[in-house]
N, C-alpha and C positions, 0 to 999 in steps of 0.2 A: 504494500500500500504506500503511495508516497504522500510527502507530507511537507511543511517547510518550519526548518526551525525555529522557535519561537524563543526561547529562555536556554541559558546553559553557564551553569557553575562548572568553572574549569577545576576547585578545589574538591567538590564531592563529583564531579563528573557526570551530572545529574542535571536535568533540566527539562522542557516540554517544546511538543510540535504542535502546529495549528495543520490538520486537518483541509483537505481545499473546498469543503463546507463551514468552516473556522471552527469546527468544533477542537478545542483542546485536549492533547494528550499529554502526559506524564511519561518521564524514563527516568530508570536509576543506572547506578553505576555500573551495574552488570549488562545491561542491555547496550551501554553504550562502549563499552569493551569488547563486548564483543562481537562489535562492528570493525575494530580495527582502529576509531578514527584517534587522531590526537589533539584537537580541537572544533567546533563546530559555532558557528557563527550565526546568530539570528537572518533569518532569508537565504540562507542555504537549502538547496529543494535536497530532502533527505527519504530513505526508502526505510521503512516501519516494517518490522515482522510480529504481529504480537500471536501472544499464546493461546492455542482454540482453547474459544470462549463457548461453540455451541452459536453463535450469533452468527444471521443473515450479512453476507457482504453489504445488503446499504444500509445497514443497523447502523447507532456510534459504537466507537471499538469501546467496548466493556472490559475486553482480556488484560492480560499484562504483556506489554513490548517488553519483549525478549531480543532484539536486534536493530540499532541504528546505524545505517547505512549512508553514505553520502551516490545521490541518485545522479547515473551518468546513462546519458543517450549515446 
């Protein structure tokens, strides 16, 4: 699911995406590790992997993101 970064503490590594219906999402440390990245920047377009939730793709995501990705065409 792609997403564009909204918030990001570089100190807990932790921060949220806005959704391209603005709905907000939450990450922690873990999810954001284990994308790889070493920094991430508000308006950066990012690609979300979160953990089945049981939820309809055009539900909001309920699950937990489990992987932040930086989204490349």
């Amino acid at each position: 699911m792609q997403a564009t970064a909204y918030t990001f503490d570089a100190h807990t590594r932790s921060g949220s995406v806005l959704l391209d219906d603005g709905t907000p999402v939450s990450f922690d440390a873990a999810a954001f590790d284990a994308g790889g990245l070493l920094l991430l920047r508000p308006g950066q377009r990012v690609r979300i992997e979160v953990e089945d939730d049981d939820a309809p793709a055009r539900e909001a995501v309920r699950g937990r993101v489990t992987v932040v990705t930086l989204q490349t065409f």
